[in-house]
N, C-alpha and C positions, 0 to 999 in steps of 0.2 A: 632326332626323329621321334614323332607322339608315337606313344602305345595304342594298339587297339585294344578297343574296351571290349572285344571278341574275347580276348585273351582273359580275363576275369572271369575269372570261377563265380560263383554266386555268393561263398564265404568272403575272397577275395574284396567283391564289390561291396558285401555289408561291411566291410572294414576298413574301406577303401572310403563310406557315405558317413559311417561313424568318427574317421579322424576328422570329417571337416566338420565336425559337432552337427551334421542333420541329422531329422529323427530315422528310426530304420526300416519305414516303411519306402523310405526314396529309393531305395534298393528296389525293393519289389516295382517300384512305380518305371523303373527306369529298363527292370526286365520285360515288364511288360509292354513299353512300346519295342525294345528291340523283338521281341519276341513273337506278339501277340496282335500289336497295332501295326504294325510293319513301317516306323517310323523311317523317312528319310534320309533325315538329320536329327541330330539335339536341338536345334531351333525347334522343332515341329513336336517335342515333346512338351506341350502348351501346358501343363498339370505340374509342372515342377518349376519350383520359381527361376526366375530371369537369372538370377545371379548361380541359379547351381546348372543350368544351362550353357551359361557362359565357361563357370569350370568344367567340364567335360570338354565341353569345345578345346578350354584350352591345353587340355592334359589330354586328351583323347584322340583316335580319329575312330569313326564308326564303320567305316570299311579302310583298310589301307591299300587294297587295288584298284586299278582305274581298268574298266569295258573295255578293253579295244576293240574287239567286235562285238555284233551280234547280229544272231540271223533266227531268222525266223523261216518254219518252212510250209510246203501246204499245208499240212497236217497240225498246225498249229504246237507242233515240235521249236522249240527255242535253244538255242545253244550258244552260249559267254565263252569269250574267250580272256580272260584275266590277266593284265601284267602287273606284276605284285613290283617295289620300289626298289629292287634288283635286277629289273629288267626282266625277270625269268617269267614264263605263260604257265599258263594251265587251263585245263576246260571245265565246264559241267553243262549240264544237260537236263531241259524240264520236257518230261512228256505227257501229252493230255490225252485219256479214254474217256470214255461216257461216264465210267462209273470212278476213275482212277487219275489222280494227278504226282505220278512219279518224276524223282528227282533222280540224277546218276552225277555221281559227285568223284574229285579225285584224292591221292592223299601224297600222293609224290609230283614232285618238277622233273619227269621221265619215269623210265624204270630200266631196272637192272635184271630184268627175267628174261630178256634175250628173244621171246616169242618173236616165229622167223615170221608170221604172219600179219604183226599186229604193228601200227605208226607208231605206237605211243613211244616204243625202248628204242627207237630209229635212231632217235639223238641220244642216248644213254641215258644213265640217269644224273640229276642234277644236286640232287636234294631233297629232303622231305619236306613236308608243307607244316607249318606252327597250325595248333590250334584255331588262331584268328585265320587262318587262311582256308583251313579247309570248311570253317565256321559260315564265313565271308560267303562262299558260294552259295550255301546252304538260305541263307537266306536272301541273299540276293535272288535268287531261283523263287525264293518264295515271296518275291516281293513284285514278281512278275504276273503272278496270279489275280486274278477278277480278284474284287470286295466280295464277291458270292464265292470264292473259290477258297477250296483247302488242300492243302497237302497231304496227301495219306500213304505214300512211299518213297522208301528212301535205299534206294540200292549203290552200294558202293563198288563200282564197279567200272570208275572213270580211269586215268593216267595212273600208274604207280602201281605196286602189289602193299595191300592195305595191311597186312602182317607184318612186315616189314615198319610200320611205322605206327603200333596197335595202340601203345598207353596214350599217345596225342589223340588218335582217331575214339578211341573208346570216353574221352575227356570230352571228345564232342558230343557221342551220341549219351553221354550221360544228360546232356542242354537238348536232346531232340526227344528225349524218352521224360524230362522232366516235366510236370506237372505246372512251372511256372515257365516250362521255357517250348516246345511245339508239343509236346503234350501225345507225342506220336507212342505207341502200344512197342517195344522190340520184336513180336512178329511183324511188322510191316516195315522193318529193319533187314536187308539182303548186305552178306559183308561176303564179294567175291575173292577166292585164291589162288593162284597157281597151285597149288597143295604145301604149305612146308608144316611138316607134325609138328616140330616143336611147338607153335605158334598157334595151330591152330586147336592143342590142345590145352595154352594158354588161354585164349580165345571160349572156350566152352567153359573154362574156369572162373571166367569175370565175372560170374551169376544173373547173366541174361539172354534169354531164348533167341538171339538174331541169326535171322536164316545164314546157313553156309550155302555157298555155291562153291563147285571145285573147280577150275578150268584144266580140265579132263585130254581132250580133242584127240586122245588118242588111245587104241585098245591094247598097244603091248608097250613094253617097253623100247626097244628097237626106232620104232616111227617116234613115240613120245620124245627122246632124245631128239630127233631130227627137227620138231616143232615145237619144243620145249626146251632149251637146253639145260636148263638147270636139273633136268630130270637125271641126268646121268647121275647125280651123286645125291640123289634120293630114291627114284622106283617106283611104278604106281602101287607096289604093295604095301610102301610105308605110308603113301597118300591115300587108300583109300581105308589101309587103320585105325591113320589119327582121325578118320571120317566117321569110321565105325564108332571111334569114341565120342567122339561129338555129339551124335546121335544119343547113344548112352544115358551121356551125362545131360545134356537138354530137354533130349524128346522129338527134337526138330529133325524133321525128314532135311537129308542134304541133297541137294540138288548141286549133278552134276553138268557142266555147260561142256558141249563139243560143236567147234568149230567143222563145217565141213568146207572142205576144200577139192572141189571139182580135181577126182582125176589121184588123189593123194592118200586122201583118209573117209572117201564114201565108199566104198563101194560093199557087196553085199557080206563079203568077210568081215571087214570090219566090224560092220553090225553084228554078227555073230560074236563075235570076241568080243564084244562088249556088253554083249545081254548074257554072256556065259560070265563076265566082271561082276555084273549087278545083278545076275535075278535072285539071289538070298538076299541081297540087301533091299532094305526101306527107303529104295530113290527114286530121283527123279530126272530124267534128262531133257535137258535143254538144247537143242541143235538151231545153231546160228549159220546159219548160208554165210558165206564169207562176201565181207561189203569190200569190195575191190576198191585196194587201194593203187595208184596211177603208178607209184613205181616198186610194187611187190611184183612176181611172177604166179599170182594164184590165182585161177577163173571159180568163178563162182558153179557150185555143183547143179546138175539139171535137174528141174522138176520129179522127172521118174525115177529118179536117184533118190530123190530128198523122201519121196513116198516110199519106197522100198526101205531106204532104211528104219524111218518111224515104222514100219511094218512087220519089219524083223523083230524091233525092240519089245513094240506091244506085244506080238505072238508068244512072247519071251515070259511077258509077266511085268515089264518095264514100264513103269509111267513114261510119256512120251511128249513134246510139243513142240513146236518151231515157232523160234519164238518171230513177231510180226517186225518187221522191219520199220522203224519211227525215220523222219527227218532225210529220208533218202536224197533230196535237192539243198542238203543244206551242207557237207560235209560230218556225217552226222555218226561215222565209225569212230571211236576210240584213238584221240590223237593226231584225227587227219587234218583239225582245223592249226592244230599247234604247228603242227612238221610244214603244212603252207604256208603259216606265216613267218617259220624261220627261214623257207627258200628263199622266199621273193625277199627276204633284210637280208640277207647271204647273195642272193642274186645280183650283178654289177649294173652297177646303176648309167 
C-alpha cells in the first residue's frame, strides 16, 4: 500500500526531494500546492517537472480515503463522511458564517469516553486516526471552499476525545499553524475535552496558545458520572484544576461546553451550581441544546429553560452563549452520520 505524503513532515519531505537529487526548493513547491493551491492531484501540480510528478504518483497517494458521503445542507453546512482503506469511517464538518469559515474535524475511529448522550462512542472506540488521516480531512474541508474563500477556524471537536491521541494531533496543527502550510494563527485553534489533567496539562506545555474547551454538561459530580462516565475516577475538581492551569500557563480563557438535556441537566439548580463552579474563574460557557439523536432517550430542553439558564449564568458574572445550531437537515451532531452508515451495512439486506 502507497504512503501518504500527508504523513511527511516538512524535514521528512526535504529529504525525501533530496535523495532523488532534486534541488530543495521542490519541497516547498510541492507544499505549497498541497497546502496553499489546493491541488487535486500531483498531476495538477503543473510547476514541477513531469517526471517528479510521476514519482510522487508512484510513491505516494495524496489522500488515502475515499468520500462516501456527502451532504450538504441549507445553510451551506457540508459534512464528509470518510472510509480510510480499512474499511473504518469518520466525519468532519465545514461550516460557513458571513464573517467565518470553520472546520470541525475528528482524531479517533469512535471514542472511549462513554458519553451517554453523544453517537460518536455508540460503537466504541476503534482506533486513533494517523496523522495523514486526520491531515486528509483538514484539507479536504478546505478544498471544498470557493477560490475567494479562506479558512480561519479549526475546532477539534469531531469523533474521538483529542487528548487521548495529542502528539499525532499536535504533528498536525503544527502543518495548520505553519507559515508554509494553512498559515492559520493557534488562537483560531479550538482543541475540545472531556477534561483528563494529565493531558491537558501536557497540552498547555507544547508552547501554543489553542483554545481549550471542557465538555463540562454537568455541575456536581453525582449527574457528571451519570453523563460522563469516565468522570468517576477523575471529579470535576481535578477537571477544572488542570483548567485553572492551562489558563495560567497560556493566558487563554477556557471555555467550558455544557450539553443541555431537557428535563436532566437544565433546570434552574443547575445553573446555580455551575455559576457557584465558575464565577472566580476566567470562563466561558458554551450551552449546546442537545441535537436528538433517533435512538438516545434525550429531548431537547425548551426555550424558557434555555433562557433561564443563560440568565442564571450571566446574573452570576459568567460569560454565556448558545451556541447556533449549523447543518440541522444534514445529520449534522457528532457521529450521527457514521452510527447510520454502520446500521444500514449492519441492517439485513
Amino acid at each position: 500500500m502507497k504512503r501518504s505524503i500527508l504523513d511527511l513532515s516538512q524535514a521528512e519531505l526535504s529529504e525525501w526531494v533530496a535523495a532523488l537529487g532534486e534541488r530543495s526548493f521542490r519541497a516547498t513547491q510541492i507544499r505549497g500546492w498541497l497546502f496553499g493551491k489546493r491541488a487535486p492531484s500531483f498531476d495538477e501540480m503543473n510547476d514541477l517537472p513531469k517526471a517528479l510528478r510521476q514519482t510522487l504518483a508512484d510513491e505516494f497517494t495524496l489522500f488515502g480515503g475515499n468520500v462516501v458521503r456527502h451532504q450538504i445542507a441549507k445553510d451551506r453546512t457540508e459534512k464528509l463522511l470518510i472510509e480510510q482503506p480499512d474499511k473504518q469511517t469518520v466525519e468532519c464538518v465545514l461550516m460557513r458564517e458571513p464573517d467565518r469559515r470553520t472546520i470541525c474535524i475528528s482524531t479517533q475511529v469512535g471514542c472511549a469516553m462513554g458519553c451517554v448522550f453523544c453517537a460518536s462512542g455508540m460503537l466504541g472506540l476503534k482506533r486513533n486516526l494517523s496523522r495523514a488521516e486526520i491531515l486528509e480531512q483538514i484539507l479536504r474541508l478546505d478544498r471544498l471552499l470557493d477560490a475567494d474563500e479562506r479558512l480561519t477556524n479549526v475546532v477539534v471537536m469531531g469523533i474521538g476525545e483529542p487528548l487521548q491521541n495529542l502528539p499525532t494531533l499536535l504533528s498536525v496543527l503544527d502543518e495548520v499553524t505553519a507559515e508554509d502550510g494553512l498559515g492559520l494563527s493557534p488562537r483560531r485553534i479550538t482543541i475540545s475535552t472531556v477534561g483528563l489533567p494529565a493531558k491537558i496539562e501536557e497540552l498547555a506545555r507544547s508552547g501554543k496558545p489553542y483554545n481549550l474547551a471542557v465538555s463540562l454538561h454537568a455541575p456536581n459530580d453525582e449527574l457528571r458520572t451519570r453523563l460522563v462516565p469516565i468522570n468517576e475516577n477523575i471529579g470535576i475538581d481535578a477537571v477544572l484544576a488542570a483548567a485553572d492551569s492551562y489558563f495560567e500557563i497560556t493566558g487563554r480563557r477556557v471555555t467550558y461546553e455544557y450539553v443541555l438535556l431537557g428535563g436532566l441537566n437544565d433546570g434552574p439548580e443547575h445553573a446555580s451550581q455551575l455559576a457557584a463552579l465558575l464565577r472566580h474563574r476566567n470562563a466561558h460557557v458554551n450551552l449546546i441544546p442537545i441535537n436528538g439523536v433517533e435512538t438516545l432517550p434525550f429531548a431537547e430542553p425548551t426555550a424558557p429553560r434555555v433562557d433561564e439558564f443563560i440568565h442564571i449564568l450571566e446574573s452570576s458574572g459568567t460569560a454565556a452563549t448558545v451556541r447556533k445550531r449549523k447543518g440541522a437537515d444534514i445529520d449534522a451532531a457528532c457521529g450521527q452520520l457514521r452510527l447510520k452508515e454502520a446500521v444500514q451495512l449492519e441492517a439485513p439486506q
